[in-house]
Biopython code that builds the backbone (N, CA, C, O; Angstrom):
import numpy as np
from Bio.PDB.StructureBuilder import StructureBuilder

atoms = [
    (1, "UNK", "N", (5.113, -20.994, 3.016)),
    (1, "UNK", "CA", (4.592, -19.896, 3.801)),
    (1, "UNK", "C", (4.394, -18.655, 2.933)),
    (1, "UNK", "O", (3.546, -17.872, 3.361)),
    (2, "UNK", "N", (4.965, -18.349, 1.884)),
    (2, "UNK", "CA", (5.330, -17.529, 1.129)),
    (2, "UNK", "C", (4.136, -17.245, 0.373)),
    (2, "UNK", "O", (3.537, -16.171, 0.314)),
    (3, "UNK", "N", (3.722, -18.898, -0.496)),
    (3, "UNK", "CA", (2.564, -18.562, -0.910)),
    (3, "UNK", "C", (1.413, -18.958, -0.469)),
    (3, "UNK", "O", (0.493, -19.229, -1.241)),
    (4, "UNK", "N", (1.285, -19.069, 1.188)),
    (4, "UNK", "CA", (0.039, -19.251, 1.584)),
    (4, "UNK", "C", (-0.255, -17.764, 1.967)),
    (4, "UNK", "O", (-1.419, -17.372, 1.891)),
    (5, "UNK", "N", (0.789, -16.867, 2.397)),
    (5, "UNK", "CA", (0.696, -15.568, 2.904)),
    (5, "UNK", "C", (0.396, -14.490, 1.725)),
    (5, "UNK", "O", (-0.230, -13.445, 1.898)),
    (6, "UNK", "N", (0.988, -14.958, 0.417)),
    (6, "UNK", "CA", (0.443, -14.107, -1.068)),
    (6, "UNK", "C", (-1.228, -14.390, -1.444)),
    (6, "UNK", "O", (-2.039, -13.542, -1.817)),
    (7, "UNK", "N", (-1.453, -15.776, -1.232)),
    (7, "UNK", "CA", (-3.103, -16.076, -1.909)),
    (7, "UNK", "C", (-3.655, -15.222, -0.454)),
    (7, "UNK", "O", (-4.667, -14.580, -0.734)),
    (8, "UNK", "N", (-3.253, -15.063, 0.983)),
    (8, "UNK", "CA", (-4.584, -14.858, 1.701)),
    (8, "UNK", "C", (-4.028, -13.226, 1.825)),
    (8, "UNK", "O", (-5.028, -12.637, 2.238)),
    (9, "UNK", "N", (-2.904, -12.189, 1.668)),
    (9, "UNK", "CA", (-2.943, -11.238, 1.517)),
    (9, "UNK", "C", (-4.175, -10.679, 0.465)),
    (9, "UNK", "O", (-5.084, -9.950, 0.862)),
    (10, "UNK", "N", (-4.006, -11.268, -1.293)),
    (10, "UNK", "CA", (-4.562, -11.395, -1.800)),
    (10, "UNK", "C", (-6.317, -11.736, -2.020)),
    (10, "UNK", "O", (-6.839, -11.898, -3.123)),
    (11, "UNK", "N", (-6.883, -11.782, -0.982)),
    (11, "UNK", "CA", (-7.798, -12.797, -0.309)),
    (11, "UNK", "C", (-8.114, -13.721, -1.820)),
    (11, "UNK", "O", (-8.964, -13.098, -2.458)),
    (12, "UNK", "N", (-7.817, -14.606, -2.332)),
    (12, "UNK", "CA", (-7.882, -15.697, -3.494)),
    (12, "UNK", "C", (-8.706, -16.860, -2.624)),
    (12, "UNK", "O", (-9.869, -17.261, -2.596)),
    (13, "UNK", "N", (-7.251, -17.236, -1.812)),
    (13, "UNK", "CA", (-7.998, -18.211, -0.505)),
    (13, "UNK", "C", (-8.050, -19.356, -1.679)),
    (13, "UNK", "O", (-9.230, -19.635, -1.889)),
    (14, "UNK", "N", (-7.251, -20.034, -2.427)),
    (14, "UNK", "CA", (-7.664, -21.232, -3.313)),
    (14, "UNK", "C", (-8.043, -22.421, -2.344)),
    (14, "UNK", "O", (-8.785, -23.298, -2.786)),
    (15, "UNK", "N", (-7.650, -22.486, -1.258)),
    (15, "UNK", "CA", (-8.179, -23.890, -0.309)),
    (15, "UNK", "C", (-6.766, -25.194, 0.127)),
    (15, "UNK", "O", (-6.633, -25.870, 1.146)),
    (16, "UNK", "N", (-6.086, -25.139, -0.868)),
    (16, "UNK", "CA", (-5.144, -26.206, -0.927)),
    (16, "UNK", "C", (-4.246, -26.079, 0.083)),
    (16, "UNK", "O", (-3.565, -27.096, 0.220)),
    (17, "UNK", "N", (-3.906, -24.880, 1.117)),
    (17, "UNK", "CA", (-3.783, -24.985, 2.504)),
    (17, "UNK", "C", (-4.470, -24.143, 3.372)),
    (17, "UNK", "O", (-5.003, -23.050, 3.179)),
    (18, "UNK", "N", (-4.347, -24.969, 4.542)),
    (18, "UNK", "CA", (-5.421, -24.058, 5.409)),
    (18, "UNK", "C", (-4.661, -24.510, 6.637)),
    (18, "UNK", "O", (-4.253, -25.613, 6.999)),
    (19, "UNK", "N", (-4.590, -22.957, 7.306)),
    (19, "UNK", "CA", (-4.016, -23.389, 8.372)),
    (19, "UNK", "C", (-5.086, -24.396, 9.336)),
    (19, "UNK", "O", (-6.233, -24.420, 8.891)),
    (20, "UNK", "N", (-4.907, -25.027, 10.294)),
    (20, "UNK", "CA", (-5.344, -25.921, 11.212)),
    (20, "UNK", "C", (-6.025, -25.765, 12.627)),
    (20, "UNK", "O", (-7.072, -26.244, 13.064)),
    (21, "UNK", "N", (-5.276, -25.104, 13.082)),
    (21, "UNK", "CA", (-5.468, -24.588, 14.527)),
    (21, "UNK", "C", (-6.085, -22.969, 14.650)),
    (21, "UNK", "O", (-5.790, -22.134, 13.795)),
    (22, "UNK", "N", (-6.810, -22.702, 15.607)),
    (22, "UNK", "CA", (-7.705, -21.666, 16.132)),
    (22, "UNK", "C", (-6.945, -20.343, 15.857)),
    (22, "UNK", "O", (-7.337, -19.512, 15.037)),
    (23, "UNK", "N", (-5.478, -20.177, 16.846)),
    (23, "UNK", "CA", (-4.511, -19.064, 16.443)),
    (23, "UNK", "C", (-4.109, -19.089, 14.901)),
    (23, "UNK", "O", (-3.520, -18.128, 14.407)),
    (24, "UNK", "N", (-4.421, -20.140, 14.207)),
    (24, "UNK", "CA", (-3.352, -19.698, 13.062)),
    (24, "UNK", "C", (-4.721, -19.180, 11.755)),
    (24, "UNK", "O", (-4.603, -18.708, 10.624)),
    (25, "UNK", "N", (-5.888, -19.530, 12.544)),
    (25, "UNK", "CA", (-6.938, -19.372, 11.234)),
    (25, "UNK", "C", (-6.890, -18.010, 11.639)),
    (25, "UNK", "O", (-6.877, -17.223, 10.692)),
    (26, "UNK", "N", (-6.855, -17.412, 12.983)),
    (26, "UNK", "CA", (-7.026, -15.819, 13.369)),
    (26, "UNK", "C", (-6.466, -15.083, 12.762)),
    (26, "UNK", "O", (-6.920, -14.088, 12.199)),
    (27, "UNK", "N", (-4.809, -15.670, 12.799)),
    (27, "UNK", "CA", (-4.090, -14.582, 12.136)),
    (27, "UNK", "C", (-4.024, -14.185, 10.450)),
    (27, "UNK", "O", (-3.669, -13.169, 9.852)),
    (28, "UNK", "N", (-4.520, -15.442, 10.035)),
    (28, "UNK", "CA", (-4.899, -15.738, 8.571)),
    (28, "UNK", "C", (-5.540, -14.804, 8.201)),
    (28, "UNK", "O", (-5.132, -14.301, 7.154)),
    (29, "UNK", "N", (-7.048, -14.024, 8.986)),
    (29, "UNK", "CA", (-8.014, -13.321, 8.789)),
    (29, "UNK", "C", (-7.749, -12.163, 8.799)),
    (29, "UNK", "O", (-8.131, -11.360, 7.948)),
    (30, "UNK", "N", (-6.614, -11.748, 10.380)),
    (30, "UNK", "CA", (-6.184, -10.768, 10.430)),
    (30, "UNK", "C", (-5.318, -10.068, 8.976)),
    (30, "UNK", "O", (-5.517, -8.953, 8.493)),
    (31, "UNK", "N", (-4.384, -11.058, 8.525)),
    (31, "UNK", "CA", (-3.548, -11.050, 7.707)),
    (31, "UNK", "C", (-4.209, -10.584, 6.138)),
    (31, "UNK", "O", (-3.498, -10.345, 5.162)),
    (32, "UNK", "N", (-5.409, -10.529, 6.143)),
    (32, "UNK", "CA", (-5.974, -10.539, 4.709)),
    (32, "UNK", "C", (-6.705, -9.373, 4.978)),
    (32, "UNK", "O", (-6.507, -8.395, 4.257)),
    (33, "UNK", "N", (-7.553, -9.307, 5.934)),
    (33, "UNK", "CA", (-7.744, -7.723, 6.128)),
    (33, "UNK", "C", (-6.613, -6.909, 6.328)),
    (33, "UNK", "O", (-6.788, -5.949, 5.577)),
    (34, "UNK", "N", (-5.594, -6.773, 6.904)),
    (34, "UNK", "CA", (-4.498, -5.893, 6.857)),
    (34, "UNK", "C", (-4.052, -5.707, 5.498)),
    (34, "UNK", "O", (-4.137, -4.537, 5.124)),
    (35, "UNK", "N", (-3.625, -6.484, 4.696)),
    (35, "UNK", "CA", (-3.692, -6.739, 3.274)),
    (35, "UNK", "C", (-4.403, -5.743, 2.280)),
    (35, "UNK", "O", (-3.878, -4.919, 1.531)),
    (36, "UNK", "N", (-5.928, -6.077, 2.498)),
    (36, "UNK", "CA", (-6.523, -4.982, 1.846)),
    (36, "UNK", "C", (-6.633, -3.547, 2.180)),
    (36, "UNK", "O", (-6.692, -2.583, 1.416)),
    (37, "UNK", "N", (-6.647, -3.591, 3.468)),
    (37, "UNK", "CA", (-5.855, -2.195, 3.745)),
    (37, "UNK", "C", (-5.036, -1.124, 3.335)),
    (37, "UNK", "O", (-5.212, 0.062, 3.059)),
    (38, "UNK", "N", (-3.803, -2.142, 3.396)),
    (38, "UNK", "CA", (-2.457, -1.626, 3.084)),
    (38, "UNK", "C", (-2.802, -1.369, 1.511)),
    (38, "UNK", "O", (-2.360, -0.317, 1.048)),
    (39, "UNK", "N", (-3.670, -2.362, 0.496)),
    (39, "UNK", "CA", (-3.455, -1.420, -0.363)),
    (39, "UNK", "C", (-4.408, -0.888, -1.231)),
    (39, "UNK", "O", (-4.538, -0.816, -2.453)),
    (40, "UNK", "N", (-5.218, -0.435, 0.036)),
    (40, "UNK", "CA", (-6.512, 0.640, 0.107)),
    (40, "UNK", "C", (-5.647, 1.849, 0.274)),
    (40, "UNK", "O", (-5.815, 2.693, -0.605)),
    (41, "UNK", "N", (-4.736, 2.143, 1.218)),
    (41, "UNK", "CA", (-3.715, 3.403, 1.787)),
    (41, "UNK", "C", (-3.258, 3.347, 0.194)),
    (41, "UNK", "O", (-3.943, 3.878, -0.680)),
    (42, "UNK", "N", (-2.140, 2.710, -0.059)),
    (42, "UNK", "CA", (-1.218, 2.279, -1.533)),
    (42, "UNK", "C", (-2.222, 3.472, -2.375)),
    (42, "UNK", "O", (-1.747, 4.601, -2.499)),
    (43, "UNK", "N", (-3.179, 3.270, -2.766)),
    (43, "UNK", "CA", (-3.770, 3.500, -4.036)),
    (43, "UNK", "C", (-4.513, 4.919, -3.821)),
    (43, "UNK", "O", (-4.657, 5.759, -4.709)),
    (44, "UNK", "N", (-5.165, 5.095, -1.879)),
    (44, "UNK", "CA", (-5.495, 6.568, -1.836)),
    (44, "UNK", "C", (-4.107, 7.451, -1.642)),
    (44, "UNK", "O", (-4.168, 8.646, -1.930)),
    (45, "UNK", "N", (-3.372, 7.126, -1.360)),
    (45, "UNK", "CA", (-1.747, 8.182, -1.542)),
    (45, "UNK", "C", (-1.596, 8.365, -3.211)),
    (45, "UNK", "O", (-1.065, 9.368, -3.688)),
    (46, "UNK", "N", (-2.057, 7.420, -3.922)),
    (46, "UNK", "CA", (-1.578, 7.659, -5.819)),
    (46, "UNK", "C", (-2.607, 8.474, -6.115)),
    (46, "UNK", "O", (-2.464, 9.491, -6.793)),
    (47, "UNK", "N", (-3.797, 8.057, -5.590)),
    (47, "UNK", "CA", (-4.957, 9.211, -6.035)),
    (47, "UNK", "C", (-4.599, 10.520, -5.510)),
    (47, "UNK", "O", (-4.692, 11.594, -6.104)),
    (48, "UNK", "N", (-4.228, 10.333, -4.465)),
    (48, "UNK", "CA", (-4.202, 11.986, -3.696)),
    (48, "UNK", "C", (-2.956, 13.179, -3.949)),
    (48, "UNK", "O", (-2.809, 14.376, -3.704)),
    (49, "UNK", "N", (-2.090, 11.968, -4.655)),
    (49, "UNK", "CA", (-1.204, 13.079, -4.861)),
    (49, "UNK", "C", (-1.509, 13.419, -6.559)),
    (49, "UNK", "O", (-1.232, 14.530, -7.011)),
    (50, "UNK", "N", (-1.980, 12.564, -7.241)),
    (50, "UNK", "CA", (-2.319, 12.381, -8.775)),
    (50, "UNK", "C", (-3.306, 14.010, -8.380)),
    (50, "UNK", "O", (-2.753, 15.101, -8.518)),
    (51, "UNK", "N", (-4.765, 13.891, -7.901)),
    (51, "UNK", "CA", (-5.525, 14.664, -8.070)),
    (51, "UNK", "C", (-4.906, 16.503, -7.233)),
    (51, "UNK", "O", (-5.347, 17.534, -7.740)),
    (52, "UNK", "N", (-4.193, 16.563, -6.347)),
    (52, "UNK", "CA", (-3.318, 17.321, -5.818)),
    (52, "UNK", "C", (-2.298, 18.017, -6.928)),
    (52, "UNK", "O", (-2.048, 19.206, -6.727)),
    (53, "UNK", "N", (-1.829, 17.531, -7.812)),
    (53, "UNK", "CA", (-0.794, 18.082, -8.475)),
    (53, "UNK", "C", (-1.527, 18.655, -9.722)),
    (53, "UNK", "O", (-1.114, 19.600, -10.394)),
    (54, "UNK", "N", (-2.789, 17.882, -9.962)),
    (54, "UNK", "CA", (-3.629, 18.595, -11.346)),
    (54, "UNK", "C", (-4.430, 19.924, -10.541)),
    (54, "UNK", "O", (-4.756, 20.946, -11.145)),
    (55, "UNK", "N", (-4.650, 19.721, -9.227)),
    (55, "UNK", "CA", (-5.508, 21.416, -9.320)),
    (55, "UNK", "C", (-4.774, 22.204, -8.391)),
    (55, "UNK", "O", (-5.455, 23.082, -7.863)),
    (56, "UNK", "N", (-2.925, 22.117, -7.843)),
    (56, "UNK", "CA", (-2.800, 23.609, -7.517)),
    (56, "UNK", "C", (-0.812, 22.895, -7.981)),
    (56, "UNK", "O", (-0.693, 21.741, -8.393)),
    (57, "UNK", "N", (0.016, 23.499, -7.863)),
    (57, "UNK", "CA", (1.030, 23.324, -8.028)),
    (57, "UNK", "C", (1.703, 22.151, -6.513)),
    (57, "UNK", "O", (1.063, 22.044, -5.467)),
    (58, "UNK", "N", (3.036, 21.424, -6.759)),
    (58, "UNK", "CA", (2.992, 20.023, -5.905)),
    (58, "UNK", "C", (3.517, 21.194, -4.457)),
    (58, "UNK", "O", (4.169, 22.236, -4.523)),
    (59, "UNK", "N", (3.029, 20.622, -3.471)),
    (59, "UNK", "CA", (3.516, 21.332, -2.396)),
    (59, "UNK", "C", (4.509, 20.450, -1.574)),
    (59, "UNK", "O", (4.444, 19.220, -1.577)),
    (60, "UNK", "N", (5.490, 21.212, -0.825)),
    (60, "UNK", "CA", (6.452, 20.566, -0.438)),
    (60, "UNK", "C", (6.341, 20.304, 1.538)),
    (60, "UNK", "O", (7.141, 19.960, 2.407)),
    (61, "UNK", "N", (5.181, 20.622, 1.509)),
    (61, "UNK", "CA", (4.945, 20.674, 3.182)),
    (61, "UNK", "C", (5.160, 19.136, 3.749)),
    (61, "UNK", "O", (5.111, 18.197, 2.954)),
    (62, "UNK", "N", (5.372, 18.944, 4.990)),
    (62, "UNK", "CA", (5.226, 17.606, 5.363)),
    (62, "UNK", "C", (4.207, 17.511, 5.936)),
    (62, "UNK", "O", (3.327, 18.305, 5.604)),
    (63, "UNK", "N", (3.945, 16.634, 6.887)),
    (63, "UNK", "CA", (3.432, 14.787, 6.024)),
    (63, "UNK", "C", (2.367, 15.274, 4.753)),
    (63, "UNK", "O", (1.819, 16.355, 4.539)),
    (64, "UNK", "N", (2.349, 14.496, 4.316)),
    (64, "UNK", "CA", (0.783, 13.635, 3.189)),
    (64, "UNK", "C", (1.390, 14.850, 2.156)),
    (64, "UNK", "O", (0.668, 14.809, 1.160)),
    (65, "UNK", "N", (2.428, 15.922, 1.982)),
    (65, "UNK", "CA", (2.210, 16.578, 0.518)),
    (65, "UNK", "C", (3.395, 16.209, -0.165)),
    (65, "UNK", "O", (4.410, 15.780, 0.383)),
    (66, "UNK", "N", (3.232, 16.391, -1.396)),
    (66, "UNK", "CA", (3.472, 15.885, -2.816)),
    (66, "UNK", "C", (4.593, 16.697, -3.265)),
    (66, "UNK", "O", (4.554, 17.919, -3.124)),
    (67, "UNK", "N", (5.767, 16.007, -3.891)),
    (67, "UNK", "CA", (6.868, 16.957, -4.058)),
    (67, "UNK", "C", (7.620, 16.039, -5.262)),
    (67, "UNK", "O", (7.636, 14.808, -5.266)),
    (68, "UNK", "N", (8.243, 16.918, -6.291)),
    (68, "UNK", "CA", (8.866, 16.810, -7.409)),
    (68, "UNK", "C", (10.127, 16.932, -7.496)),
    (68, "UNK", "O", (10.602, 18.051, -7.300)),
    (69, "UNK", "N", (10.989, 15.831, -7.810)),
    (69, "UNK", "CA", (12.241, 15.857, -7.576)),
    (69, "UNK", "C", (12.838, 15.361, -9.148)),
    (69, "UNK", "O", (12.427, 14.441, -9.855)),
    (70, "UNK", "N", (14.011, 16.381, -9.408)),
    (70, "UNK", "CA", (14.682, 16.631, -10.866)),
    (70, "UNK", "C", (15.633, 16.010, -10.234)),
    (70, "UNK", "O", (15.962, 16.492, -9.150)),
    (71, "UNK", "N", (16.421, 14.643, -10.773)),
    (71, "UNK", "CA", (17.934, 14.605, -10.699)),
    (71, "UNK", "C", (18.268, 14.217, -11.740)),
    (71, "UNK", "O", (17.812, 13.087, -11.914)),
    (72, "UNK", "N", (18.949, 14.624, -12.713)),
    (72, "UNK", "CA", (19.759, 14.299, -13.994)),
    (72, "UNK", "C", (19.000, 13.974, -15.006)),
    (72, "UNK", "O", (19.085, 13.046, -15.810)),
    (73, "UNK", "N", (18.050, 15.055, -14.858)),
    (73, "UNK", "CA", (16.979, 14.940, -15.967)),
    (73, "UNK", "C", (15.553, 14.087, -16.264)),
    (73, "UNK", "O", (14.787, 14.151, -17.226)),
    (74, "UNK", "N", (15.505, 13.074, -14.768)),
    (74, "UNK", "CA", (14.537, 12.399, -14.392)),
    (74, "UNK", "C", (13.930, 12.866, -13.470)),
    (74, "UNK", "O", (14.284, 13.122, -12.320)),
    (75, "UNK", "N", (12.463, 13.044, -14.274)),
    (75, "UNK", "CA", (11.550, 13.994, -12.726)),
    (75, "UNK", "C", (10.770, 12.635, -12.096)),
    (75, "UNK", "O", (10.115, 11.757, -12.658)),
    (76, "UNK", "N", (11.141, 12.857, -10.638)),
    (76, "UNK", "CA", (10.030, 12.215, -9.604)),
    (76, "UNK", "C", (9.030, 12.244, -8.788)),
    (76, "UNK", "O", (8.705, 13.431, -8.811)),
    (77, "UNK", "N", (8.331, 11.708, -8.081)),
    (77, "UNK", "CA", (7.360, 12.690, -7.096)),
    (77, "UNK", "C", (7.842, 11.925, -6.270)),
    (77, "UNK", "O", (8.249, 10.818, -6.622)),
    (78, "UNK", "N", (7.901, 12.325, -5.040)),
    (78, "UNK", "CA", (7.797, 12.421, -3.898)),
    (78, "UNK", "C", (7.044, 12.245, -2.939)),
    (78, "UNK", "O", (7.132, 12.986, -1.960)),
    (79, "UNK", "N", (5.937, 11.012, -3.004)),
    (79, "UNK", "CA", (5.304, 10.751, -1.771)),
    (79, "UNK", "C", (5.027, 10.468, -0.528)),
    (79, "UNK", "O", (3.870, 10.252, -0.167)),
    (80, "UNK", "N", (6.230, 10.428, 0.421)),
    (80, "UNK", "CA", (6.056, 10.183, 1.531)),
    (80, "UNK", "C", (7.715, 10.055, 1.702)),
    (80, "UNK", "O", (8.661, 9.642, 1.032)),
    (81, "UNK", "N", (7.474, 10.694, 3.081)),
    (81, "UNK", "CA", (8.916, 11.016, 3.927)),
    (81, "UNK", "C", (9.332, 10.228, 4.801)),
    (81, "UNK", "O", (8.539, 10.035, 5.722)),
    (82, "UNK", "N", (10.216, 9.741, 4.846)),
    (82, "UNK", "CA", (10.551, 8.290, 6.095)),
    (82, "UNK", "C", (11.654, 9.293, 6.956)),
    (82, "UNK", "O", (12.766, 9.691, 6.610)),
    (83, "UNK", "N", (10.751, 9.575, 8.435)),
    (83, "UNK", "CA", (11.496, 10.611, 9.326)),
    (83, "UNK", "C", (13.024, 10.028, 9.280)),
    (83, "UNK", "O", (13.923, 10.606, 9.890)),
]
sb = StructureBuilder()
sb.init_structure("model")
sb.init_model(0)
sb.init_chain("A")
sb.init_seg("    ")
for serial, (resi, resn, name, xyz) in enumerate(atoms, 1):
    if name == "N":
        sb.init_residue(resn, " ", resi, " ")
    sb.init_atom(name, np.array(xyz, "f"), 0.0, 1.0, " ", f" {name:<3s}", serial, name[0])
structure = sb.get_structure()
């Protein structure tokens, strides 16, 4: 399941399983568009805070802004707040 759910996240889709039945090809589809999605979001949050921190200083507002965190001499950013 593991790696039928990695190749169709992935959309690869090599063929060597396929689900069978009507519900399970649905969710298959569903499952691979959600997929690219998730890391369509992934990559516009790296852009947005990447291009955000080069043209004004990181802001610490919530949601969607960008924040820099020093602990013991390792700086981090800060992208997203889990309420």
């Amino acid at each position: 399941m593991v790696y039928f759910s990695l190749v169709t996240l992935a959309t690869v889709g090599y063929g060597d399983i396929l689900p069978h039945s009507e519900i399970a090809r649905a969710l298959a589809n569903i499952e691979a568009v959600i997929g690219q999605f998730y890391v369509a979001v992934i990559v516009a949050v790296f852009v947005g805070c990447t291009l955000r921190s080069r043209t004004s200083s990181p802001r610490a507002d919530w949601p969607g802004g960008c924040r820099q965190l020093v602990t013991g001499g390792i700086r981090y950013r800060v992208i997203a707040k889990i309420a």
